[in-house]
Backbone as CSV, one residue per row, in Angstrom:
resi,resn,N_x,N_y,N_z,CA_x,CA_y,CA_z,C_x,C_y,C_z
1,UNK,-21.063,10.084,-26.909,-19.617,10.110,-26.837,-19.141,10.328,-25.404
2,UNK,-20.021,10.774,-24.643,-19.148,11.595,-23.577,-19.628,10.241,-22.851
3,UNK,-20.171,9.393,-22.608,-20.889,8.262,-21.891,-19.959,7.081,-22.088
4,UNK,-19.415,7.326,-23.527,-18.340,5.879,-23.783,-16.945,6.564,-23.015
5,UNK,-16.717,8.068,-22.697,-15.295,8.589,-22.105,-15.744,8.801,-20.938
6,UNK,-16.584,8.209,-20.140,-17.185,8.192,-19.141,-16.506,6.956,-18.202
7,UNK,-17.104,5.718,-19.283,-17.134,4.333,-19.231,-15.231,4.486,-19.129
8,UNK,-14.729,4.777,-20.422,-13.674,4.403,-20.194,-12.538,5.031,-18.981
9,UNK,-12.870,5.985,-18.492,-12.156,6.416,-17.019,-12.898,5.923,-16.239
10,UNK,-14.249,5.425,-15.617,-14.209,4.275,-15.030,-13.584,3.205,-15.126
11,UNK,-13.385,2.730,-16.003,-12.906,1.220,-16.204,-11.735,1.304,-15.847
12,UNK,-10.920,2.044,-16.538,-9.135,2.855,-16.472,-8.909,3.079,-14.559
13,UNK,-9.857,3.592,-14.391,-9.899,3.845,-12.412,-9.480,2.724,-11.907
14,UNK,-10.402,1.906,-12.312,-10.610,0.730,-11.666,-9.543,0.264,-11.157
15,UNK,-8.726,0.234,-12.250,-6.893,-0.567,-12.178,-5.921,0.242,-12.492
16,UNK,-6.436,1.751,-11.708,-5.263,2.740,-11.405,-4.477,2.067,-9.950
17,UNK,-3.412,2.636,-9.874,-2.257,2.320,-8.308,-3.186,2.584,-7.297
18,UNK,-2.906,1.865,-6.479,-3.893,2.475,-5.184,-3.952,4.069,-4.688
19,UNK,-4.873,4.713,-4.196,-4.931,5.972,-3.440,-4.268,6.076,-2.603
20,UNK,-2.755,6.277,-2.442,-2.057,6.565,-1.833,-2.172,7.942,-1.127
21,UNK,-1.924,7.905,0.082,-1.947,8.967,1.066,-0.925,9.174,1.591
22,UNK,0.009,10.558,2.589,1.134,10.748,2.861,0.985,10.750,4.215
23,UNK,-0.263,10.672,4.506,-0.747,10.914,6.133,-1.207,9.571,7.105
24,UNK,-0.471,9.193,8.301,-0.452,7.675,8.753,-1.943,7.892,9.510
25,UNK,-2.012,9.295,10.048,-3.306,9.363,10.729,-4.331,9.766,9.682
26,UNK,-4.211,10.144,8.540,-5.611,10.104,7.975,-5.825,8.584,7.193
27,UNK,-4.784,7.429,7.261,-4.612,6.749,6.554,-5.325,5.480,7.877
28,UNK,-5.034,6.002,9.019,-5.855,5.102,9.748,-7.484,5.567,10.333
29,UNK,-7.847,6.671,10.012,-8.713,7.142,9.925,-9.570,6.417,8.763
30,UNK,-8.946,6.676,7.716,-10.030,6.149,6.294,-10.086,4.442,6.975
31,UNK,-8.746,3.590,7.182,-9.188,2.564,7.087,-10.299,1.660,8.894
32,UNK,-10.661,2.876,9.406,-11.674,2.723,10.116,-13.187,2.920,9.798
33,UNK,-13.097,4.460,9.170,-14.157,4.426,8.014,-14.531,3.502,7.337
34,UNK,-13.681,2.659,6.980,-13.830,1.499,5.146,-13.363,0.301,6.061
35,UNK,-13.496,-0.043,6.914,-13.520,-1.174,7.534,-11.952,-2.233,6.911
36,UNK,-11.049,-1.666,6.989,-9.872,-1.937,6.199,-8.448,-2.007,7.254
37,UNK,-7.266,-2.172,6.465,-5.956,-2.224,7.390,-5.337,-0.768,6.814
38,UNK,-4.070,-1.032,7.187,-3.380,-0.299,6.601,-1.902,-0.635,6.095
39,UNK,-1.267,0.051,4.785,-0.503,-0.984,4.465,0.872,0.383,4.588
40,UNK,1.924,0.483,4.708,2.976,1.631,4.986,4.007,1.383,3.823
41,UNK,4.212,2.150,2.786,5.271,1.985,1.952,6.297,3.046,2.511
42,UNK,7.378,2.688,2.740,9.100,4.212,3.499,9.654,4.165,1.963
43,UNK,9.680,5.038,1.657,10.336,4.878,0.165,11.012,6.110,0.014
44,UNK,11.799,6.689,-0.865,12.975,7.690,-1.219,12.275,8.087,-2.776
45,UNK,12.580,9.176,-2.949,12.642,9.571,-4.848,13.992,9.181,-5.216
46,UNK,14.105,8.689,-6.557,15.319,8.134,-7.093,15.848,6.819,-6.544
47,UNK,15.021,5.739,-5.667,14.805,4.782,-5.397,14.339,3.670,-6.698
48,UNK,15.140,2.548,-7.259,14.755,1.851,-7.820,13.786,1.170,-7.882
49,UNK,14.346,0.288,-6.473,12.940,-0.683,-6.062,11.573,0.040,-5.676
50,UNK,12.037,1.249,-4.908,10.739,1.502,-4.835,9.785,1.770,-6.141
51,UNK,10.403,2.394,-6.860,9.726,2.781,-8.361,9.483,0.904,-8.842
52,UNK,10.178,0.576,-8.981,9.628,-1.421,-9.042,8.227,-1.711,-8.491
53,UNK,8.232,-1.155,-6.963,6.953,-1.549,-6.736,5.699,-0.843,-6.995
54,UNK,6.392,0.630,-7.298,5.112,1.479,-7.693,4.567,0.841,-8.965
55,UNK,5.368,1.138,-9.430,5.128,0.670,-11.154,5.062,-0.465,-11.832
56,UNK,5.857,-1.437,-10.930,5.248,-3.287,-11.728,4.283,-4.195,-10.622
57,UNK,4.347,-3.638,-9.109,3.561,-4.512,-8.575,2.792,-3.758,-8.138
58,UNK,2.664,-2.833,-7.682,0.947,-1.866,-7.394,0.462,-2.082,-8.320
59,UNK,0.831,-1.928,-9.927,-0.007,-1.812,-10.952,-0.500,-2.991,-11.285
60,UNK,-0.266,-4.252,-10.759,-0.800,-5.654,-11.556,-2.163,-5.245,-10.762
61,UNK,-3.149,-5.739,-11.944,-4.419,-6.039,-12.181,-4.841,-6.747,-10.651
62,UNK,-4.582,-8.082,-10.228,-5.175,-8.979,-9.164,-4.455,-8.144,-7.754
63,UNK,-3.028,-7.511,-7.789,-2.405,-6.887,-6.818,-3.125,-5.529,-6.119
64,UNK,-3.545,-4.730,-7.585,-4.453,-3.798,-7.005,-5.903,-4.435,-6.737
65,UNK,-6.040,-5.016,-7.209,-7.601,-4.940,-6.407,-7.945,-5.830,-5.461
66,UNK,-6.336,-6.436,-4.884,-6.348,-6.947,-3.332,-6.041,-6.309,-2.472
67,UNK,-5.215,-5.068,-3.148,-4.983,-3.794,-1.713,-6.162,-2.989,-1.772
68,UNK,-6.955,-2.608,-2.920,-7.832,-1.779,-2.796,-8.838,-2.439,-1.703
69,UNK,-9.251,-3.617,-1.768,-10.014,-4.130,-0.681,-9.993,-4.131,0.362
70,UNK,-8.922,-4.148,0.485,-8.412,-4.789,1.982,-6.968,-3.464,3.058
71,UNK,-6.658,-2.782,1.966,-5.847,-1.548,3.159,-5.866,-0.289,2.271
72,UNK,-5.326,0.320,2.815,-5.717,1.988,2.810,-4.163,2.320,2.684
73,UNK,-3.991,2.496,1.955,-1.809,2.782,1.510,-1.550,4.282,1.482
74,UNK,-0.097,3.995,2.749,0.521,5.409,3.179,1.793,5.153,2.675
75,UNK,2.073,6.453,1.893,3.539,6.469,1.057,4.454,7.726,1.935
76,UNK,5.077,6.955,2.008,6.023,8.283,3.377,7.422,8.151,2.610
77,UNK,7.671,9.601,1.923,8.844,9.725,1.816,10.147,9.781,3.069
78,UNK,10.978,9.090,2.983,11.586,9.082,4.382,12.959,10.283,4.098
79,UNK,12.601,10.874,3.004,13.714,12.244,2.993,12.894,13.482,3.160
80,UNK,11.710,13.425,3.172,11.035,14.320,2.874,9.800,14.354,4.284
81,UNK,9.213,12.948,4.639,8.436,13.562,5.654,8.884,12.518,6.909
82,UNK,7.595,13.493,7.942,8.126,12.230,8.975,7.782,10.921,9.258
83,UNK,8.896,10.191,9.577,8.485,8.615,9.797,7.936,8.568,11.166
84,UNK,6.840,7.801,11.636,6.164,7.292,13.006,7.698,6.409,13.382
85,UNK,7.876,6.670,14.789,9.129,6.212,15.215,8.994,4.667,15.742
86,UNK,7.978,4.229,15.746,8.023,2.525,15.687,8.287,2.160,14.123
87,UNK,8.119,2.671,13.223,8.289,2.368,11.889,10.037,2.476,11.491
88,UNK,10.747,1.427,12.247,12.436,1.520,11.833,12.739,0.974,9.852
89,UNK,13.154,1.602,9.565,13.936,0.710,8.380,15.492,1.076,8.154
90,UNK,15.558,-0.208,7.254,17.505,0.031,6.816,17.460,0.548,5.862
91,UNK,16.796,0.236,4.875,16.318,1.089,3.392,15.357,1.200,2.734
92,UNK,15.262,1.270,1.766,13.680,1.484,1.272,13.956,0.631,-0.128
93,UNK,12.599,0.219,-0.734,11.602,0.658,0.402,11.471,-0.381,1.130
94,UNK,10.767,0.032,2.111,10.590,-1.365,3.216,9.261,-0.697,3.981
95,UNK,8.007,-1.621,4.203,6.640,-1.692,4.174,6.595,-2.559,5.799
96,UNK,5.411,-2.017,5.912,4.183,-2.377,7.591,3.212,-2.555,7.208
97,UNK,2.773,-3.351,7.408,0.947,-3.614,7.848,0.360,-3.439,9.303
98,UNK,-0.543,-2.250,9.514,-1.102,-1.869,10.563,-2.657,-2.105,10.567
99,UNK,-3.517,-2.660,11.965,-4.537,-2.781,11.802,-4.988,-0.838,11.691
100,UNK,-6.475,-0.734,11.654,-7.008,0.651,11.633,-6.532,1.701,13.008
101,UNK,-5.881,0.694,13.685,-5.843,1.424,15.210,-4.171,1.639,15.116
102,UNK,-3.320,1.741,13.775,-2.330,1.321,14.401,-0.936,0.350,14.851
103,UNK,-1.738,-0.865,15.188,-1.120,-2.118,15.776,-0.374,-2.874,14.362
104,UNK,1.033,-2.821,14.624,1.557,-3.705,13.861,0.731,-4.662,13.642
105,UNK,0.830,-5.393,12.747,0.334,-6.798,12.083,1.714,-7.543,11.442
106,UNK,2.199,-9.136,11.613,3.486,-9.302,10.870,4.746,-8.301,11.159
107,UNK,5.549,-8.628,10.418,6.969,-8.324,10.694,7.481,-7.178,9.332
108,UNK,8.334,-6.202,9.318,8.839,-5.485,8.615,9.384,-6.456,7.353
109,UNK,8.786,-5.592,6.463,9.210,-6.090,4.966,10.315,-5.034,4.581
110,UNK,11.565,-5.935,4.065,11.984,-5.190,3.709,12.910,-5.699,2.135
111,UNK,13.036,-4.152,1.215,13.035,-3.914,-0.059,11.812,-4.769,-0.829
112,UNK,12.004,-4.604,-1.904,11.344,-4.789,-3.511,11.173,-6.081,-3.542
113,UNK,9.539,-6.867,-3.938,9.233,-8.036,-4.149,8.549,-8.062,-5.307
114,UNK,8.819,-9.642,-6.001,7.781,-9.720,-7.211,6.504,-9.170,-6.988
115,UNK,5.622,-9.414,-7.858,4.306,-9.995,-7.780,3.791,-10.964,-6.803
116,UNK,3.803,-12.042,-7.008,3.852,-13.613,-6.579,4.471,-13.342,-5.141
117,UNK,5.484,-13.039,-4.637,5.754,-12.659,-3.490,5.043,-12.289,-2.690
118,UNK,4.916,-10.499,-2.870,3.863,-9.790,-2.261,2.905,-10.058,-2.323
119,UNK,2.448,-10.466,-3.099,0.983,-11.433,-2.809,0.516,-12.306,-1.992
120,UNK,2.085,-13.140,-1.930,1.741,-14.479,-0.784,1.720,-13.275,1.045
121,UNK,2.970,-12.133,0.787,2.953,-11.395,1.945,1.370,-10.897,2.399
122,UNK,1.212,-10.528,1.365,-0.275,-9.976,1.773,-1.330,-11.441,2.634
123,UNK,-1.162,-11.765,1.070,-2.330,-13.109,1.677,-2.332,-13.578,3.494
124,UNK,-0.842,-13.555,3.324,-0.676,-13.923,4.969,-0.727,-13.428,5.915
125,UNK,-0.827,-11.849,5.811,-1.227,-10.597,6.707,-2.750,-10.719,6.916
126,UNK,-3.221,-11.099,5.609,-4.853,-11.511,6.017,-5.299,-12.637,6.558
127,UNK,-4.220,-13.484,6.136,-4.530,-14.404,7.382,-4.229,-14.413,9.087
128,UNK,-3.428,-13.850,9.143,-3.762,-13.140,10.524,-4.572,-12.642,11.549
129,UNK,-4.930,-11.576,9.798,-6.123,-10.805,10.318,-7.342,-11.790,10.771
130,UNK,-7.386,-13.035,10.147,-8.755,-13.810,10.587,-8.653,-14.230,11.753
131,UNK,-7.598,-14.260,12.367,-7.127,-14.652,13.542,-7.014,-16.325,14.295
């Protein structure tokens, strides 16, 4: 029994929200460790969209396990902690892609995207990355 409730919080892990972190420097730290980017969500509590993206597009199945691969996600409340002062936004949420060092990658996203959207955003941040 305990081997099948084993199995099933593995499996359940698998296609939990990404490991979100609140910290930009431990967040570029890990993604030097894990050979990865980094991806910046500015978001508010009592934010719609942002709760949109927590909850319908972090959670898709193919969405998480293209960020889990590929960046290391920092959730910065922008009422609550501090924002890195190259990181401007008008509202939230609105997202960065940083290589491990840092360095912008692409242009400021800003508010709430489908699925299908953020996906193509991503895709194209990695294409970048190939250079």
């Amino acid at each position: 029994m305990k081997t099948v409730i084993s199995l099933l919080l593995f499996y359940f892990s698998l296609f939990a929200d990404p490991n979100w972190t609140t910290s930009f420097e431990e967040a570029k730290a890990q993604a030097k460790e894990e050979n990865k980017n980094v991806l910046i969500m500015l978001s508010r509590e009592n934010c719609d969209a942002c709760w949109y993206m927590e909850n319908i597009v972090f959670e898709d199945e193919k969405m998480n396990t293209l960020m889990k691969a590929n960046f290391v996600p920092v959730y910065i409340d922008v009422n609550v902690e501090d924002v890195p002062e190259r990181f401007m936004y008008i509202g939230t949420p609105t997202f960065y892609f940083t290589d491990a060092n840092g360095t912008k990658i692409g242009h400021r996203i800003n508010g709430a995207k489908n699925v299908k959207d953020f996906t193509k955003i991503v895709n194209e941040i990695l294409e970048i990355l190939k250079g």
